[in-house]
DRENKOL-23347 format. One record per residue (C-alpha): residue number from 1; residue in one letter; x, y, z. Coordinates in nm, 4 decimals. Each point is the difference from the previous one (the first is absolute). Layout:
N
pos | code | xx | yy | zz
NUM | a | X | Y | Z
...
// end
This chain:
232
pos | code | xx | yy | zz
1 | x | 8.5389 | -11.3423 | 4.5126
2 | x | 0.0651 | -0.3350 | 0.0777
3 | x | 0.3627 | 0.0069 | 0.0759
4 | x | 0.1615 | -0.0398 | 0.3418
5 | x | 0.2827 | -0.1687 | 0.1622
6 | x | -0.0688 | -0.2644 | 0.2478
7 | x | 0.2053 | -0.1325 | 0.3051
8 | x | -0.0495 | -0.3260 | 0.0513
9 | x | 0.2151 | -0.2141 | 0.2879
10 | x | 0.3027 | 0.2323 | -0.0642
11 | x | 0.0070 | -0.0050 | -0.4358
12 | x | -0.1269 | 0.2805 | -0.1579
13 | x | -0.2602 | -0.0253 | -0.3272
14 | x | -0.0664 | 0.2452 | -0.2442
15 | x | -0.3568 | -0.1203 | -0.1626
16 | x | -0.1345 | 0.1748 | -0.3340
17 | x | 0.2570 | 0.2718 | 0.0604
18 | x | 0.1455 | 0.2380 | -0.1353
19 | x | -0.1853 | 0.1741 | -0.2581
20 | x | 0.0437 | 0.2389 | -0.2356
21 | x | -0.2625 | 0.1468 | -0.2246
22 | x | -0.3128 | -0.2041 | 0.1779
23 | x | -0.3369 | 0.0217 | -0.1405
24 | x | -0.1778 | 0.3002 | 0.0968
25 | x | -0.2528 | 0.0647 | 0.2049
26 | x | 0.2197 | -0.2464 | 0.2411
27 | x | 0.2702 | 0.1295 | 0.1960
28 | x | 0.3962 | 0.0103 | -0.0604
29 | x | 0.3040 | 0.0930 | 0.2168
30 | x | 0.1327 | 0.3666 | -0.0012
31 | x | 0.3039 | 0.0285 | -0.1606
32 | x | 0.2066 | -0.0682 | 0.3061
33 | x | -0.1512 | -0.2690 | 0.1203
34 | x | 0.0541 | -0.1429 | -0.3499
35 | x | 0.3802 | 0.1189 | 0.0023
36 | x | 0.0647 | -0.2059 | 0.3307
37 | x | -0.2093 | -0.3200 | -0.1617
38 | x | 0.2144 | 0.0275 | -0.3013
39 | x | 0.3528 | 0.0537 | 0.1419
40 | x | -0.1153 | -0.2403 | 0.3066
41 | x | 0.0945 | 0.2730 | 0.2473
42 | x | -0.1495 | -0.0232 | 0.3672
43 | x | -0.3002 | -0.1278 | 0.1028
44 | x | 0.0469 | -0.2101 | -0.3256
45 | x | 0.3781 | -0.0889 | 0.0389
46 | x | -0.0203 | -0.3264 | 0.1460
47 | x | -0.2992 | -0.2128 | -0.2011
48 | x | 0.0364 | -0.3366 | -0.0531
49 | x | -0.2271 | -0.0736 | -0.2646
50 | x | -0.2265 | 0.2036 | -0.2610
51 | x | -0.3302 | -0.1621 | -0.0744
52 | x | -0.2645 | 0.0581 | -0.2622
53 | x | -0.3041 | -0.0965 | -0.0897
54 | x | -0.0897 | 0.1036 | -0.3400
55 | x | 0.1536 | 0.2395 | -0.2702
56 | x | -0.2228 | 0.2742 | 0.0203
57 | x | 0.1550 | 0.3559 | 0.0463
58 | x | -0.1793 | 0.0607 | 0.3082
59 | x | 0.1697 | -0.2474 | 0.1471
60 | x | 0.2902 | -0.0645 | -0.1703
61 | x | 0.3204 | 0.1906 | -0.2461
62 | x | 0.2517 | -0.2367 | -0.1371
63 | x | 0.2390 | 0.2793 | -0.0157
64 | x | -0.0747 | 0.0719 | 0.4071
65 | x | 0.0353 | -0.3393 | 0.1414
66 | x | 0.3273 | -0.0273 | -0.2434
67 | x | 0.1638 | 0.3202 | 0.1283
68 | x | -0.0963 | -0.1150 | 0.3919
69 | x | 0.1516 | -0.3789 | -0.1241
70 | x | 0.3214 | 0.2222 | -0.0981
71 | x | 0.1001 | 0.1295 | 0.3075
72 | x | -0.1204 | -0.2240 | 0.2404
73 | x | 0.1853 | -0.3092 | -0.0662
74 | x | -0.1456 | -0.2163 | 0.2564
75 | x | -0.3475 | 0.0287 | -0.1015
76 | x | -0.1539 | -0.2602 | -0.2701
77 | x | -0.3591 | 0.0061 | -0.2117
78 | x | -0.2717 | -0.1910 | 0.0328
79 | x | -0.2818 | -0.0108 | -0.2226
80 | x | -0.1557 | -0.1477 | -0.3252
81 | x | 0.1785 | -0.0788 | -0.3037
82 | x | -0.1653 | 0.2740 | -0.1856
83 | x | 0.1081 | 0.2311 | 0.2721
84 | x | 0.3679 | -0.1309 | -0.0118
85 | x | 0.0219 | 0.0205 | -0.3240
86 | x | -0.0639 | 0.4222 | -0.0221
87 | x | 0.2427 | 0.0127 | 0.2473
88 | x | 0.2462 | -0.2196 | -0.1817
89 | x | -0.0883 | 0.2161 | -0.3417
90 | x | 0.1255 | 0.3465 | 0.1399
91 | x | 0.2536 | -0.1557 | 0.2706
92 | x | 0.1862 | -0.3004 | -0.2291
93 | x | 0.3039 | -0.0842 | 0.2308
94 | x | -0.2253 | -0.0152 | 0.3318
95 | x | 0.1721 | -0.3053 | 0.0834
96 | x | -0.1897 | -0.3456 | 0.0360
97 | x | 0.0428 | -0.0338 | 0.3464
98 | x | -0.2271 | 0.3810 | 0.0661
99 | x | -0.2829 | -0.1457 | -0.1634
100 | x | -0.3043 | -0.2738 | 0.0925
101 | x | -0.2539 | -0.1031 | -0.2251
102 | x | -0.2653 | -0.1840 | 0.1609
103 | x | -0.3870 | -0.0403 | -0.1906
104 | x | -0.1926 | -0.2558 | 0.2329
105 | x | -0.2953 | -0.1174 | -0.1657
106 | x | -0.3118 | 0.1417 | 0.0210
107 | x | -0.1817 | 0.0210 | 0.3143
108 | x | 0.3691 | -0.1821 | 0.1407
109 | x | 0.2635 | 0.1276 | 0.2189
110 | x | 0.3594 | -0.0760 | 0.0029
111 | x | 0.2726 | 0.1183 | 0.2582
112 | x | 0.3372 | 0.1066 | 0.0044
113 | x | 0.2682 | 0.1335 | 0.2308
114 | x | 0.1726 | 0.3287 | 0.0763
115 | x | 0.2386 | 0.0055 | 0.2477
116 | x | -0.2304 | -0.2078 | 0.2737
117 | x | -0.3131 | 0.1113 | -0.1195
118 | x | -0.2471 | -0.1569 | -0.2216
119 | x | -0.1415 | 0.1868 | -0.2387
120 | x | -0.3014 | -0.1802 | -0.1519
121 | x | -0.1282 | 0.0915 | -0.3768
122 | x | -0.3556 | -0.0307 | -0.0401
123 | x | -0.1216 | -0.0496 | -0.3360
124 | x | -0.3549 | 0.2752 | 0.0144
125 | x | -0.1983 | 0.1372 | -0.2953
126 | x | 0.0302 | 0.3284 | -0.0900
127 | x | -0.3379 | 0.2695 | 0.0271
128 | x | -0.1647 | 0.0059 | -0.3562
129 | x | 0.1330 | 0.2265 | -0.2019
130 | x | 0.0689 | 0.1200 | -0.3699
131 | x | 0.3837 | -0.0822 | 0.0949
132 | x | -0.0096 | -0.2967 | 0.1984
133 | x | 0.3498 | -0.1921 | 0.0766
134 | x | -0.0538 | -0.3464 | 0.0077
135 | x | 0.2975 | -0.0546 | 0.2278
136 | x | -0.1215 | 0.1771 | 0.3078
137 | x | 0.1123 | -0.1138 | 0.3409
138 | x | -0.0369 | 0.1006 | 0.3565
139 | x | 0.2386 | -0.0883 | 0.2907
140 | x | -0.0195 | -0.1371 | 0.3422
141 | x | 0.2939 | 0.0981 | 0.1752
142 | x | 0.1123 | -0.1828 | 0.3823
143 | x | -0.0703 | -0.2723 | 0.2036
144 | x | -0.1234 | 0.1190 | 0.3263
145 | x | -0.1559 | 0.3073 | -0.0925
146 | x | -0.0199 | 0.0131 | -0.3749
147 | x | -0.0461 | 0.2858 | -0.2135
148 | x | -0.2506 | -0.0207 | -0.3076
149 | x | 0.0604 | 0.2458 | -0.3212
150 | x | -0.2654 | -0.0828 | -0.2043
151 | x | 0.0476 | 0.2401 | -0.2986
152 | x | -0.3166 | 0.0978 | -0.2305
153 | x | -0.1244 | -0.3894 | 0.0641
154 | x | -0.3726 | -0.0338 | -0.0578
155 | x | -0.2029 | 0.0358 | 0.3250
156 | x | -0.1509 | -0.3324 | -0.0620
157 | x | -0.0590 | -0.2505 | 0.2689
158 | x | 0.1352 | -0.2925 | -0.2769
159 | x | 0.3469 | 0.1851 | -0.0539
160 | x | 0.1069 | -0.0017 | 0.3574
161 | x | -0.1430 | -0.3813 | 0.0628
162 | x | 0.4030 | -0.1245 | 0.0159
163 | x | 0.0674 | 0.2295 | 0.3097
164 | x | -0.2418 | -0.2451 | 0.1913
165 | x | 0.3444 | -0.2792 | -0.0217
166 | x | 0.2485 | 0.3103 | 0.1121
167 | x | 0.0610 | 0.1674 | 0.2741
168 | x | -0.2295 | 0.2148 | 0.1576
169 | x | 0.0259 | 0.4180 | -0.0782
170 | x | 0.1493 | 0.2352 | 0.2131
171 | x | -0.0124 | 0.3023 | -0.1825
172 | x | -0.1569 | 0.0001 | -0.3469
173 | x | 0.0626 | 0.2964 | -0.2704
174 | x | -0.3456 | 0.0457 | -0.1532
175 | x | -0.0780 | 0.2480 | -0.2649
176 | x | -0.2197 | 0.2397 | 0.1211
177 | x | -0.3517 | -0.0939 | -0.2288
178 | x | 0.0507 | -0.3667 | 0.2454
179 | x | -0.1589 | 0.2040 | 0.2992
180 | x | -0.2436 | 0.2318 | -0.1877
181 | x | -0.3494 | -0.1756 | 0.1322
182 | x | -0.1090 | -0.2009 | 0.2386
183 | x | 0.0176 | -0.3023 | -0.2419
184 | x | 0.3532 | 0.0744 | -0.1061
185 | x | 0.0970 | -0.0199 | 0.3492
186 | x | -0.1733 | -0.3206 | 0.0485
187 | x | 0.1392 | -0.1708 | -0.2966
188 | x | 0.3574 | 0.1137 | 0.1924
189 | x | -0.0955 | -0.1212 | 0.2884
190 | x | -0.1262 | -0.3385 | -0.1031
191 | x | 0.3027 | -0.0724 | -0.3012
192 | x | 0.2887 | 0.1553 | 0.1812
193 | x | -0.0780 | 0.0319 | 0.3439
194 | x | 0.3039 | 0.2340 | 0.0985
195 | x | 0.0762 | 0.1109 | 0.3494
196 | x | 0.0827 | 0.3431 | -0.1355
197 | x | -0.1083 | 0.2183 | -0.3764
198 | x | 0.2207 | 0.2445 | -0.1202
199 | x | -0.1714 | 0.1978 | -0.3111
200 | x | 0.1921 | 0.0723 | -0.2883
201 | x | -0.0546 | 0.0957 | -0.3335
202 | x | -0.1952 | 0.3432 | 0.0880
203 | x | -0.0064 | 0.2387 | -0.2539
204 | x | 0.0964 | 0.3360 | 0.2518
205 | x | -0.2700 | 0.1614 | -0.1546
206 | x | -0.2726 | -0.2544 | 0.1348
207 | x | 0.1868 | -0.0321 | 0.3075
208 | x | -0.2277 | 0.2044 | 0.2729
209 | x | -0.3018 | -0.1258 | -0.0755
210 | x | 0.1046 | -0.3880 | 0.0017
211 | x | 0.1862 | 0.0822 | 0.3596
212 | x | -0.3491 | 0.1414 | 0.0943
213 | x | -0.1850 | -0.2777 | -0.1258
214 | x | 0.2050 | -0.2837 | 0.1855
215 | x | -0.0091 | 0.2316 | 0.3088
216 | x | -0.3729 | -0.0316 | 0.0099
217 | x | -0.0213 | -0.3291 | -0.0930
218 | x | 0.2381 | -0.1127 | 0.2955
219 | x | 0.2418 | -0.1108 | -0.2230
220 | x | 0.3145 | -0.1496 | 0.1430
221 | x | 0.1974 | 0.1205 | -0.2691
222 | x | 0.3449 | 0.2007 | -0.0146
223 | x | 0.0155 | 0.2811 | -0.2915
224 | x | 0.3317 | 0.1504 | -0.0513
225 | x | 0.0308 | 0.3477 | 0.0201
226 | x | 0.2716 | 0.1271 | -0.2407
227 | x | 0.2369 | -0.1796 | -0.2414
228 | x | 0.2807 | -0.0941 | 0.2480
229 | x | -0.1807 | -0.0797 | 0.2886
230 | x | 0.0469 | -0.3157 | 0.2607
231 | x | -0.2564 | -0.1667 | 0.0482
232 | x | 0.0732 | -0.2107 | 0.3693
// end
């Protein structure tokens, strides 16, 4: 879906991961892949920080990010209150020190530090919706080549006017519907401007035909394959 872990100068960032149930029709890990998320077994052994943007199960389980919080001591949360808070409900001696809460205002950013990287939280509307979280956040993650999560943000050229006083993208992580038309891919172009897209959020179902449609559109766009995947 739209988890993955991220390396960025040497820390290691798990962002809107791990999962459990999800949201059908969108993707979740295989039972494995979930097992060595969980129990923070290699390639997840080492992360230095779980982020999330939202509380939505496709993107976030309270009882997941608790159990990877468990055995990985050296890795803290960062997210919204209302995030922190389901966390806190199902994990009540996660100690103080595991856990950031950090709600910029809207359309604001604010920064923090793990290890020697900034993270910065960027306070971006959620996509419309019957269940909309009104603490939604993206993150920008590095200095010289940052890394842009962007969650289920709206695609609107207003919600990403506070990235024109940050650092410029590297690599963004767009949801998918971002690059589906020539406008889309404009708006991305114009509000974001990265160097390099990554699409996430594909629904494996849907997955051929929106490869085959950014192939013929010239798309410079990365799809992952298969839950698990690098992505270099």
């Amino acid at each position: 879906n739209a988890g993955v872990l991220a390396t960025v100068d040497g820390h290691r960032f798990l962002i809107d991961a791990p999962i459990r149930d999800g949201i059908p029709p969108y993707a979740t890990s295989p039972a494995d892949e979930r097992a060595r998320l969980e129990n923070a077994q290699a390639p997840y052994d080492a992360v230095d920080a779980i982020l999330i943007t939202h509380w939505h199960e496709d993107h976030f389980s309270p009882e997941a990010v608790a159990a990877h919080l468990t055995r990985n001591a050296r890795a803290v949360l960062i997210s919204s209150p209302e995030v922190v808070a389901r966390v806190r409900a199902v994990a009540p001696d996660l100690p103080v020190q595991r856990v950031r809460e950090l709600l910029p205002a809207p359309g604001q950013a604010e920064s923090m530090s793990v290890g020697s990287v900034t993270v910065r939280v960027l306070r971006v509307r959620h996509n419309p919706t019957r269940r909309l979280p009104e603490q939604h956040v993206g993150f920008l993650i590095g200095e010289a080549a940052p890394v842009l999560h962007v969650g289920d943000a709206d695609p609107a050229a207003d919600n990403f006017v506070l990235l024109r006083s940050l650092p410029k993208v590297d690599v963004a992580l767009l949801p998918f519907w971002y690059l589906h038309d020539a406008a889309s891919r404009r708006f991305v172009a114009d509000s974001i401007a990265p160097r390099q897209i990554v699409a996430v959020h594909l629904p494996p179902a849907d997955a051929a035909g929106v490869a085959r449609t950014l192939r013929e559109a010239g798309a410079n766009v990365l799809l992952p394959p298969a839950p698990g995947s690098p992505i270099r």
